[in-house]
TORTORKE-664323 format. One record per atom (N, C-alpha, C, O, CB): residue number from 0; chain; atom name; z negated, x negated, y. Coordinates in nm, 3 decimals. Glycine has a CB too. Layout:
BEGIN
+-----+--------+-------+---------+---------+---------+
: num : chaine : atome :      zz :      xx :      yy :
+-----+--------+-------+---------+---------+---------+
: NUM :      A :    CA :       Z :       X :       Y :
...
+-----+--------+-------+---------+---------+---------+
END
This chain:
BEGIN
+-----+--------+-------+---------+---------+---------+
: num : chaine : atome :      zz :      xx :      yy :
+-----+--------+-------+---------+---------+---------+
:   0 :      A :     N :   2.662 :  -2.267 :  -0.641 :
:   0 :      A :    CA :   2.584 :  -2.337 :  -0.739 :
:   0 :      A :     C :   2.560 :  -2.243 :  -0.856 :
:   0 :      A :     O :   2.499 :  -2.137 :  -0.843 :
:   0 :      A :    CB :   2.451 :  -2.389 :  -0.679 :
:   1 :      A :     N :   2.602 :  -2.278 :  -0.953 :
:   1 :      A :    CA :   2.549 :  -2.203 :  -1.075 :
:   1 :      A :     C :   2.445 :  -2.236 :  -1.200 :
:   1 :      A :     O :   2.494 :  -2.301 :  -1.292 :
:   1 :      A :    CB :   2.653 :  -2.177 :  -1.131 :
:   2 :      A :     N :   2.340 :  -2.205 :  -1.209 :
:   2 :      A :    CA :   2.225 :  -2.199 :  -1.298 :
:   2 :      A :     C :   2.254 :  -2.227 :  -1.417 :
:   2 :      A :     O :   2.319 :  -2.130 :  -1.456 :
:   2 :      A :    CB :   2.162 :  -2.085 :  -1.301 :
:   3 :      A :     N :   2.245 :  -2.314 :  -1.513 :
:   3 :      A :    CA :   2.281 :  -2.300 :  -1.626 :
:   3 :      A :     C :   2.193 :  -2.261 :  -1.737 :
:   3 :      A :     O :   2.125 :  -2.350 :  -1.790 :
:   3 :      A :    CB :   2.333 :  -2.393 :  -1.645 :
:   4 :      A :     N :   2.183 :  -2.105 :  -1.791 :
:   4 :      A :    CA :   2.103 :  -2.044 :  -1.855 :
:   4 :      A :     C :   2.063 :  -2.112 :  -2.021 :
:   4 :      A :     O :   2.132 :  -2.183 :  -2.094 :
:   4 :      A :    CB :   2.164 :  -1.911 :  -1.848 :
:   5 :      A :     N :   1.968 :  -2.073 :  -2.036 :
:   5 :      A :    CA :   1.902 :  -2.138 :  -2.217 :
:   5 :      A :     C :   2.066 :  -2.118 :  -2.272 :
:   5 :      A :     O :   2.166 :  -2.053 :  -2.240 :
:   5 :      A :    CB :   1.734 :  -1.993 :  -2.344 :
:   6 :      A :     N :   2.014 :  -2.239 :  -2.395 :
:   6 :      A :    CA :   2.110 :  -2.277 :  -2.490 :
:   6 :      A :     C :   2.110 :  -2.331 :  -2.596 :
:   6 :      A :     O :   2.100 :  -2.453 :  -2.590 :
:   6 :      A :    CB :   2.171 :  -2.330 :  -2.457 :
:   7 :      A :     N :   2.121 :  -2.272 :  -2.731 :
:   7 :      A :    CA :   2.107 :  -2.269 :  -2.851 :
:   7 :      A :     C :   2.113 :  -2.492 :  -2.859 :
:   7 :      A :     O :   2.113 :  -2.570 :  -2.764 :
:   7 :      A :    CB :   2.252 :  -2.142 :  -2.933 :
:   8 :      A :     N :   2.117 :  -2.522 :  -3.006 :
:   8 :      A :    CA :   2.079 :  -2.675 :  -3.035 :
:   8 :      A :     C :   2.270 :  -2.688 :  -3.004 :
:   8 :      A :     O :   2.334 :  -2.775 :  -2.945 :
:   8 :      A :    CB :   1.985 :  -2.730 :  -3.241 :
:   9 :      A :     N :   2.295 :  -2.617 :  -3.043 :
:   9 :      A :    CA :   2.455 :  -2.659 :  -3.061 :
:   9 :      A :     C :   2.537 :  -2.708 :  -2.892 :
:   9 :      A :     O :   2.652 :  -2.747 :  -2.874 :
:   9 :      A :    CB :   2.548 :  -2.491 :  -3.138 :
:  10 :      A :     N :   2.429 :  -2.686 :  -2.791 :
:  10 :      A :    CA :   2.503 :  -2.634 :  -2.685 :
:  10 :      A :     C :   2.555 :  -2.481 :  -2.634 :
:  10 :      A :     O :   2.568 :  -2.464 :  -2.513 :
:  10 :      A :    CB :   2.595 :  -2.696 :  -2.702 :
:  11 :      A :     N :   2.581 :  -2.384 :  -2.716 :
:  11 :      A :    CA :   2.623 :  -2.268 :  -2.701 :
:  11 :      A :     C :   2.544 :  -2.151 :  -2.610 :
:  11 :      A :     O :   2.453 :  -2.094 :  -2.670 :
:  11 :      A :    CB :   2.640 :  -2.235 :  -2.823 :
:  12 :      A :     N :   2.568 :  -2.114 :  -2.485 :
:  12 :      A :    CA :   2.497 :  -2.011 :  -2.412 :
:  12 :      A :     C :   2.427 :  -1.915 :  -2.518 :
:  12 :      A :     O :   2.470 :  -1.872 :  -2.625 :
:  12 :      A :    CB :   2.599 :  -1.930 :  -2.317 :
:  13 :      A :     N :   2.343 :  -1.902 :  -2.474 :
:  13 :      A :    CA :   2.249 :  -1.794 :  -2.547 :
:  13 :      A :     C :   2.247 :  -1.658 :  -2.446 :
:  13 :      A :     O :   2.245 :  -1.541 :  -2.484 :
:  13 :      A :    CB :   2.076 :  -1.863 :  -2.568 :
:  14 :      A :     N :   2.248 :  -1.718 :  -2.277 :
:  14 :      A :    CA :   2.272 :  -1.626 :  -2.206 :
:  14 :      A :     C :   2.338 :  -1.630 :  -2.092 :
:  14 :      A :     O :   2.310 :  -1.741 :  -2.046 :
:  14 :      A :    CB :   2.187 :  -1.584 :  -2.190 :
:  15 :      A :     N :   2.411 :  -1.575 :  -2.015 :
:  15 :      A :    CA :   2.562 :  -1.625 :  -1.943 :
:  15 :      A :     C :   2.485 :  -1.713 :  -1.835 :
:  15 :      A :     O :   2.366 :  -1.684 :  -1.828 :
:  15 :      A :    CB :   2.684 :  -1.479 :  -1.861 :
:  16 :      A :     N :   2.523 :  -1.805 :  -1.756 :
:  16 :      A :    CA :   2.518 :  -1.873 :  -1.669 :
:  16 :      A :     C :   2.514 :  -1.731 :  -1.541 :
:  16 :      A :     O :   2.592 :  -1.642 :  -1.508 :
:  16 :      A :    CB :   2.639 :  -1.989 :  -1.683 :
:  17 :      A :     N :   2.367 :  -1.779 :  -1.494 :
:  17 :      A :    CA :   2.335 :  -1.714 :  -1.334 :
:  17 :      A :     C :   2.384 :  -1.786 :  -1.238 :
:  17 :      A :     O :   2.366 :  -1.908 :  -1.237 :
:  17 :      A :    CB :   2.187 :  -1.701 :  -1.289 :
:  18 :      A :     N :   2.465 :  -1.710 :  -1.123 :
:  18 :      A :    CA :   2.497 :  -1.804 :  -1.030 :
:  18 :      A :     C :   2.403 :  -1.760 :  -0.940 :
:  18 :      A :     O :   2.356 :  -1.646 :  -0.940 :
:  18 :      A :    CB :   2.639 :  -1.815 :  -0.982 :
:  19 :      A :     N :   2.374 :  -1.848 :  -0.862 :
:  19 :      A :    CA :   2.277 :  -1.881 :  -0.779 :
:  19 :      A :     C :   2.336 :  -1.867 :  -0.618 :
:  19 :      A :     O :   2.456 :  -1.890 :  -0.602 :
:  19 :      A :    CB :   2.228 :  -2.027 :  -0.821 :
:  20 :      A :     N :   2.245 :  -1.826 :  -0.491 :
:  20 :      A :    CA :   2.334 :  -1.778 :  -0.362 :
:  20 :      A :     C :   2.354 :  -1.925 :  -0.312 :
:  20 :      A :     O :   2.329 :  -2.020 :  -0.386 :
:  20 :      A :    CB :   2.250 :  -1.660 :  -0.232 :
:  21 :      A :     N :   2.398 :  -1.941 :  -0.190 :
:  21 :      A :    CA :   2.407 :  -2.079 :  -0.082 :
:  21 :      A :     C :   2.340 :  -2.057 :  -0.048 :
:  21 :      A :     O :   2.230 :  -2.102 :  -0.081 :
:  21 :      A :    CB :   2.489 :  -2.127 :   0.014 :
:  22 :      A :     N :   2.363 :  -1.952 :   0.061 :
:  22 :      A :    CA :   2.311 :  -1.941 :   0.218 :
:  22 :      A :     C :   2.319 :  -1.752 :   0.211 :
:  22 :      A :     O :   2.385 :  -1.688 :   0.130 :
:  22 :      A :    CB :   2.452 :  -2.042 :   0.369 :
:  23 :      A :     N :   2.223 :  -1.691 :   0.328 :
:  23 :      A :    CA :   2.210 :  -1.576 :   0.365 :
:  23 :      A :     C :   2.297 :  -1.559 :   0.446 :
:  23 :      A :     O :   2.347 :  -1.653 :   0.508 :
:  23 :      A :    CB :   2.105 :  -1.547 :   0.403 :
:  24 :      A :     N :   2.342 :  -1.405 :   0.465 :
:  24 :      A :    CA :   2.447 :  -1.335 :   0.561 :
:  24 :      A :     C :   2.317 :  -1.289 :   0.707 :
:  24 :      A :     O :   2.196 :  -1.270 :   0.691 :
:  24 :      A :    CB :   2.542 :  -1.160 :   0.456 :
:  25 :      A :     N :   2.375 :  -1.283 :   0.803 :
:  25 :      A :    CA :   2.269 :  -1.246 :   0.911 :
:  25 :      A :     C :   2.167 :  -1.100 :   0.891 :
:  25 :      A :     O :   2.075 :  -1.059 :   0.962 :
:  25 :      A :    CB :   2.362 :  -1.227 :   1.052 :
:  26 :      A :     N :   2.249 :  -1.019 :   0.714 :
:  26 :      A :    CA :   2.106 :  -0.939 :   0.697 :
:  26 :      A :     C :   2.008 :  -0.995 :   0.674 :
:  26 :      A :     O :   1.905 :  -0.956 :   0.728 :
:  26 :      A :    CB :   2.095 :  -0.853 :   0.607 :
:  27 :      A :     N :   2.006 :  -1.132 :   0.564 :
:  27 :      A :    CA :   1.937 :  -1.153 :   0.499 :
:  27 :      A :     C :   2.003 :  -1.162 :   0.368 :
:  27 :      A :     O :   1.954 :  -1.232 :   0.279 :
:  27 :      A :    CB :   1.850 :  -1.083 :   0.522 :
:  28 :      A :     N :   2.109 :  -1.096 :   0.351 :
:  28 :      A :    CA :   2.144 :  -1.086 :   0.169 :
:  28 :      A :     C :   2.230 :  -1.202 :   0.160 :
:  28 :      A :     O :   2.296 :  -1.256 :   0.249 :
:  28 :      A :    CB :   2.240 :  -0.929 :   0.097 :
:  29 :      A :     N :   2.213 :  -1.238 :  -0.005 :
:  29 :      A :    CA :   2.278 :  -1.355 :  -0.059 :
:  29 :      A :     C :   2.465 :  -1.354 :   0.020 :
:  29 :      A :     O :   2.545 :  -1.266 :   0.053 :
:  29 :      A :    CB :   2.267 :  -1.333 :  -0.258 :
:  30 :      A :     N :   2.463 :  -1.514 :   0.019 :
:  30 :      A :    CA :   2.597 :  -1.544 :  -0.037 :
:  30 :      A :     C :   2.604 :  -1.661 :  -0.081 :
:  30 :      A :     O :   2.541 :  -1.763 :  -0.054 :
:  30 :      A :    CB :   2.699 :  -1.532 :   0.046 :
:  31 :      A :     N :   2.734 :  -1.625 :  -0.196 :
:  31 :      A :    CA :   2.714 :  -1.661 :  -0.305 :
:  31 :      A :     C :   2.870 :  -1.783 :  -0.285 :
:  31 :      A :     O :   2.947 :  -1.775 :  -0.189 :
:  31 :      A :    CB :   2.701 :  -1.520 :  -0.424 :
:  32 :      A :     N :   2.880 :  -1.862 :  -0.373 :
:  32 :      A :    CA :   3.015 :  -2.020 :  -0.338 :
:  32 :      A :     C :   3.141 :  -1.897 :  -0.376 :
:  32 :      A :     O :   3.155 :  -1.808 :  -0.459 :
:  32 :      A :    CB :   3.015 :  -2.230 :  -0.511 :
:  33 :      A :     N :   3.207 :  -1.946 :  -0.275 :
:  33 :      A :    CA :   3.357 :  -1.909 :  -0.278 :
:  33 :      A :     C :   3.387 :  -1.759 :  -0.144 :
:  33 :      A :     O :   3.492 :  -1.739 :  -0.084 :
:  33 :      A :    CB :   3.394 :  -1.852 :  -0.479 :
:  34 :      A :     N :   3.271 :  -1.684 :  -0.132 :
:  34 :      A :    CA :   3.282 :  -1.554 :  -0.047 :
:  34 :      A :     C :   3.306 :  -1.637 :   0.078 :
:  34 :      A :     O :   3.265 :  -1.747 :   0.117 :
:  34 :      A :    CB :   3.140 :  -1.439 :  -0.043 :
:  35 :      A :     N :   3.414 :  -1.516 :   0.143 :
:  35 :      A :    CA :   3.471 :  -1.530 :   0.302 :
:  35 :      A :     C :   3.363 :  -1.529 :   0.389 :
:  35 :      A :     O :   3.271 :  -1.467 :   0.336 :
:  35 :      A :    CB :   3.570 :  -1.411 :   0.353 :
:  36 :      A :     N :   3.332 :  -1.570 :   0.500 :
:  36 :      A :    CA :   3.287 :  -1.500 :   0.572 :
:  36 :      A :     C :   3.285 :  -1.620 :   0.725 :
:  36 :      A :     O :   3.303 :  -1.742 :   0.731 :
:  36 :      A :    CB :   3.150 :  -1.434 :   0.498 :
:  37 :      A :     N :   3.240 :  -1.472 :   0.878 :
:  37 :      A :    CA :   3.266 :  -1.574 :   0.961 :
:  37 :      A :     C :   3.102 :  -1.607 :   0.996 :
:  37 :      A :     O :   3.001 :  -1.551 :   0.954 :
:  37 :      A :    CB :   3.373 :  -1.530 :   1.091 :
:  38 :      A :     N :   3.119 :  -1.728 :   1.095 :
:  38 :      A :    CA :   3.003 :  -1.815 :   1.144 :
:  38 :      A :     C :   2.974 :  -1.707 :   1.287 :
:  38 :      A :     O :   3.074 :  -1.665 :   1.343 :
:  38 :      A :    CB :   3.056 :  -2.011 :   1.182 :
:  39 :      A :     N :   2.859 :  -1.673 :   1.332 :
:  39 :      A :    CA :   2.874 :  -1.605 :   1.438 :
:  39 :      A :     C :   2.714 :  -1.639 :   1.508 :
:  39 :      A :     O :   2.646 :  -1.703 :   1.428 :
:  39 :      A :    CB :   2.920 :  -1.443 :   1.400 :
:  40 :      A :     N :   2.630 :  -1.605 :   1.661 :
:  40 :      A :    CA :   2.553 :  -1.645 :   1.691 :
:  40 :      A :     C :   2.445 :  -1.587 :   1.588 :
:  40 :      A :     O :   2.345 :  -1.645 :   1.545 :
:  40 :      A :    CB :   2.554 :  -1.633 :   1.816 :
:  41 :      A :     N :   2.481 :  -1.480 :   1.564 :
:  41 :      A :    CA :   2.384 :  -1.430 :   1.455 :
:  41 :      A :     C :   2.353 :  -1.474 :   1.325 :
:  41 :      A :     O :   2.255 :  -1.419 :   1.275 :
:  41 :      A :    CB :   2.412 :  -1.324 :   1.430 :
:  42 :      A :     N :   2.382 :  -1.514 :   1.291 :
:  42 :      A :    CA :   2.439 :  -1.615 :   1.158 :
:  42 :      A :     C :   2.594 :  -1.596 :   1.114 :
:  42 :      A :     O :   2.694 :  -1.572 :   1.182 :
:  42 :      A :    CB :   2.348 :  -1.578 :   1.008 :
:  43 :      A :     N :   2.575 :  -1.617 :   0.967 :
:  43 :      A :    CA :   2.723 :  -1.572 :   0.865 :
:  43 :      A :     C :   2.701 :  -1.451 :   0.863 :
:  43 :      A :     O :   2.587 :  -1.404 :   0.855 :
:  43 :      A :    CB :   2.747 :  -1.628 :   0.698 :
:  44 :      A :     N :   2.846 :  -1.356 :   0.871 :
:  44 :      A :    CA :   2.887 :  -1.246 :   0.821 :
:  44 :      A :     C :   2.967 :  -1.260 :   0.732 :
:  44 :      A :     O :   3.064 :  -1.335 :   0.722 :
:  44 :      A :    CB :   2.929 :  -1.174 :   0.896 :
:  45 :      A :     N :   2.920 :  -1.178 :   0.656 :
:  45 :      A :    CA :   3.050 :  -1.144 :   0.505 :
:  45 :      A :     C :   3.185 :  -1.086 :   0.565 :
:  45 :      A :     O :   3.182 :  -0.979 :   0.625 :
:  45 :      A :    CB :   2.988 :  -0.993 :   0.369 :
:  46 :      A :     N :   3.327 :  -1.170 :   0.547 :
:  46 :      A :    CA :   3.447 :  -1.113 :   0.533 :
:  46 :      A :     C :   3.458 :  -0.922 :   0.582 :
:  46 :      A :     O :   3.514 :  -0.856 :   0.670 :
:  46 :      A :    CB :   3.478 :  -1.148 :   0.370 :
:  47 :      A :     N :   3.328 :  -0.886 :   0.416 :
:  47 :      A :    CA :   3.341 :  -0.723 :   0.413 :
:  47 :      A :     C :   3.251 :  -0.621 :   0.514 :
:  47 :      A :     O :   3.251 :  -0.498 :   0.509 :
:  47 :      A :    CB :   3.299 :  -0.681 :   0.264 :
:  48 :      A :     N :   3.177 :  -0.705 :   0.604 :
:  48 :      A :    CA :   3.082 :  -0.670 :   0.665 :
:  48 :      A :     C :   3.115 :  -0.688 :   0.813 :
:  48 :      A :     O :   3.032 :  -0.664 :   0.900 :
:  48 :      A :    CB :   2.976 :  -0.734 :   0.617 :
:  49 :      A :     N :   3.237 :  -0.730 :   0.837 :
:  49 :      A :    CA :   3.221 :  -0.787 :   0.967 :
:  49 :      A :     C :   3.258 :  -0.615 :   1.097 :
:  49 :      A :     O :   3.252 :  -0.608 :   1.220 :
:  49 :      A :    CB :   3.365 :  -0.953 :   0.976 :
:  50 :      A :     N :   3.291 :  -0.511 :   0.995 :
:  50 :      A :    CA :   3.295 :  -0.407 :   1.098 :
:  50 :      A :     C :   3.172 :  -0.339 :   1.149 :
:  50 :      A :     O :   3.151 :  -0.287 :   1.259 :
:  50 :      A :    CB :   3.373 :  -0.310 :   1.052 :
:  51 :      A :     N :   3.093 :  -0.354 :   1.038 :
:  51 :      A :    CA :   2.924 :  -0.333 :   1.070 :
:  51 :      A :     C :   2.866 :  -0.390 :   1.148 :
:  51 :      A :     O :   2.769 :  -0.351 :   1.212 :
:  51 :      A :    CB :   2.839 :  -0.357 :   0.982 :
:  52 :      A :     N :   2.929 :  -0.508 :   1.154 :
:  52 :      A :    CA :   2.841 :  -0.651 :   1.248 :
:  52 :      A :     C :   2.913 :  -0.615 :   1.389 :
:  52 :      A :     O :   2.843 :  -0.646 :   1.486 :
:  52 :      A :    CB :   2.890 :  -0.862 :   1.183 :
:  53 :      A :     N :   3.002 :  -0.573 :   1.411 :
:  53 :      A :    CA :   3.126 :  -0.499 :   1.525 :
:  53 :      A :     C :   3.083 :  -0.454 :   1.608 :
:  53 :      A :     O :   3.088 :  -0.469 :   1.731 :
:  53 :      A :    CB :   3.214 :  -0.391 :   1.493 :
:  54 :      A :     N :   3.006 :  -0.356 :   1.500 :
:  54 :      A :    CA :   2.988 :  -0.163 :   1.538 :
:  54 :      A :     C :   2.843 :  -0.191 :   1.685 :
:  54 :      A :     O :   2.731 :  -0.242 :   1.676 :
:  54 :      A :    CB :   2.884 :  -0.022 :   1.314 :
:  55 :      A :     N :   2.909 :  -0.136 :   1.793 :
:  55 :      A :    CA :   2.786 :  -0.180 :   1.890 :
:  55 :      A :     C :   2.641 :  -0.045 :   1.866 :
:  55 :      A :     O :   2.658 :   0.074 :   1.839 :
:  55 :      A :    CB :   2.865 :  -0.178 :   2.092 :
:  56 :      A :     N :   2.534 :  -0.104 :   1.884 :
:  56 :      A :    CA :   2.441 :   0.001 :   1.858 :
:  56 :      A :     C :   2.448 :   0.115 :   1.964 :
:  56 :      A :     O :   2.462 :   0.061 :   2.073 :
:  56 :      A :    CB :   2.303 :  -0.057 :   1.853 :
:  57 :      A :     N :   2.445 :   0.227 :   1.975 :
:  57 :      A :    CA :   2.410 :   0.350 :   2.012 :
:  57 :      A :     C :   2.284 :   0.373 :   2.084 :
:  57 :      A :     O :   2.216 :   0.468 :   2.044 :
:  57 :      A :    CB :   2.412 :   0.421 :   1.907 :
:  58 :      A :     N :   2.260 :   0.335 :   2.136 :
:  58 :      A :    CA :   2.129 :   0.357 :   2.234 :
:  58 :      A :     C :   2.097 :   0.531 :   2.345 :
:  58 :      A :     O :   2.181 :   0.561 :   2.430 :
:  58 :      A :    CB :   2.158 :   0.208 :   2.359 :
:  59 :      A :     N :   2.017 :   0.589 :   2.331 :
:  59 :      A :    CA :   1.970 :   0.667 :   2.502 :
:  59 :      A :     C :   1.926 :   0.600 :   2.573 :
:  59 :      A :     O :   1.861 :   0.507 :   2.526 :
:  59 :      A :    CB :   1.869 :   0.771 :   2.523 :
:  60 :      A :     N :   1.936 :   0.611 :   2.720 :
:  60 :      A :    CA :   1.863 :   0.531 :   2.791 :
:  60 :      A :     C :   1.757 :   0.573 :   2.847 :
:  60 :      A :     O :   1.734 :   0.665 :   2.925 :
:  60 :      A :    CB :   1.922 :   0.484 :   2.868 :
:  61 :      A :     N :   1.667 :   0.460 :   2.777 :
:  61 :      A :    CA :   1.487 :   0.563 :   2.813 :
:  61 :      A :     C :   1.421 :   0.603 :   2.685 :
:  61 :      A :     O :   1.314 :   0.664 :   2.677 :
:  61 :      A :    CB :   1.504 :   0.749 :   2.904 :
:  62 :      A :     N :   1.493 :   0.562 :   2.586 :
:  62 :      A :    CA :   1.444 :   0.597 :   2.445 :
:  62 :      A :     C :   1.407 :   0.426 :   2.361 :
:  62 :      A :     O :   1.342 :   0.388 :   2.264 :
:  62 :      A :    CB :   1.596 :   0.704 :   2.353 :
:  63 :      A :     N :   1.518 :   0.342 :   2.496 :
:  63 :      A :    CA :   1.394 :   0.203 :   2.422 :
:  63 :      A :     C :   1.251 :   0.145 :   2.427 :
:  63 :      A :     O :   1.220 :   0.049 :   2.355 :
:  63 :      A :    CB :   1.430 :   0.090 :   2.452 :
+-----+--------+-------+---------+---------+---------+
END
């Protein structure tokens, strides 16, 4: 979805068009129309994120 910013009498942007997010990635951060990403129990992951989302946490045991 994109915002369509103020605009002079003529029609003419005064200031560029904000695009606006959809939906959140399972951090929390925007995504925005057109980005990859997969559906997972956690939510959406971004395409660029999905090795982070991978990466298993590191735990001691006895330190949770």
């Amino acid at each position: 979805m994109i915002f369509r910013g103020q605009r002079d009498s003529l029609g003419v942007p005064i200031e560029p068009d904000e695009e606006m997010p959809v939906a959140e990635d399972w951090q929390g951060e925007p995504l925005f129309d057109g980005e990859e990403c997969y559906q997972t129990e956690d939510g959406l992951v971004k395409l660029t994120d999905i090795h982070d989302y991978m990466q298993p946490s590191k735990m001691i045991v006895g330190e949770a």
